[in-house]
C-alpha angles and dihedrals in degrees: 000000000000118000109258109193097233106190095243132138109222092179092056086047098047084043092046090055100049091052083061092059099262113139113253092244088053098049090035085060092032092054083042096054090035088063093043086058103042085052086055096046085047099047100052079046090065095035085061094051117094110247119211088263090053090048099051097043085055091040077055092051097052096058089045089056093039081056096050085047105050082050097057083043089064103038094051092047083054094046083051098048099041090054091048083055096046084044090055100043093056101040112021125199110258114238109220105210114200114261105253118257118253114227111251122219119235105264109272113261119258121262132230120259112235107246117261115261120224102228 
């Protein structure tokens, strides 16, 4: 365990105590045992903090992983696109041309009504 300087007054503390009616021996052992924890609490703290080094093996990382990526990215697009070409070589997609129109002849003129007979 290294020593960690933790901003705390032990002599307020010890005094604190005794006001409250703690024999000097307790909160001198009381204040004792109080810093021992806070520099624990305080050393697993920093041991949990990322440190440059930490940041700039993961930043590595990182571009390691963007350039896997980028390279899956590419080798699946070609994958994809050579079995779309195989696909289509084997099996080609039909063009359906339009039938072709027939020519229509002009509408036949009307004819004349024969006129109506008086019988």
């Amino acid at each position: 365990m290294s020593s960690l300087a933790i901003p705390f007054d032990t002599l307020a503390y010890v005094k604190q105590l005794e006001s409250a009616g703690i024999p000097a021996s307790h909160a001198e052992a009381q204040a004792m045992a109080l810093t021992s924890a806070l520099q624990q609490v305080r050393e697993v703290q920093l041991n949990e903090l990322a440190t440059k080094g930490d940041i700039l093996r993961l930043e590595k990382e990182i571009e390691v992983a963007k350039v896997e990526t980028i390279k899956w990215v590419i080798a699946t697009g070609i994958v994809v696109l050579g079995g779309v070409a195989a696909i289509h070589r084997f099996a080609p997609v039909p063009v359906y041309y339009p039938a072709p129109q027939t020519v229509m002849s002009a509408p036949a003129a009307p004819q004349a009504m024969p006129a109506p007979t008086g019988k």
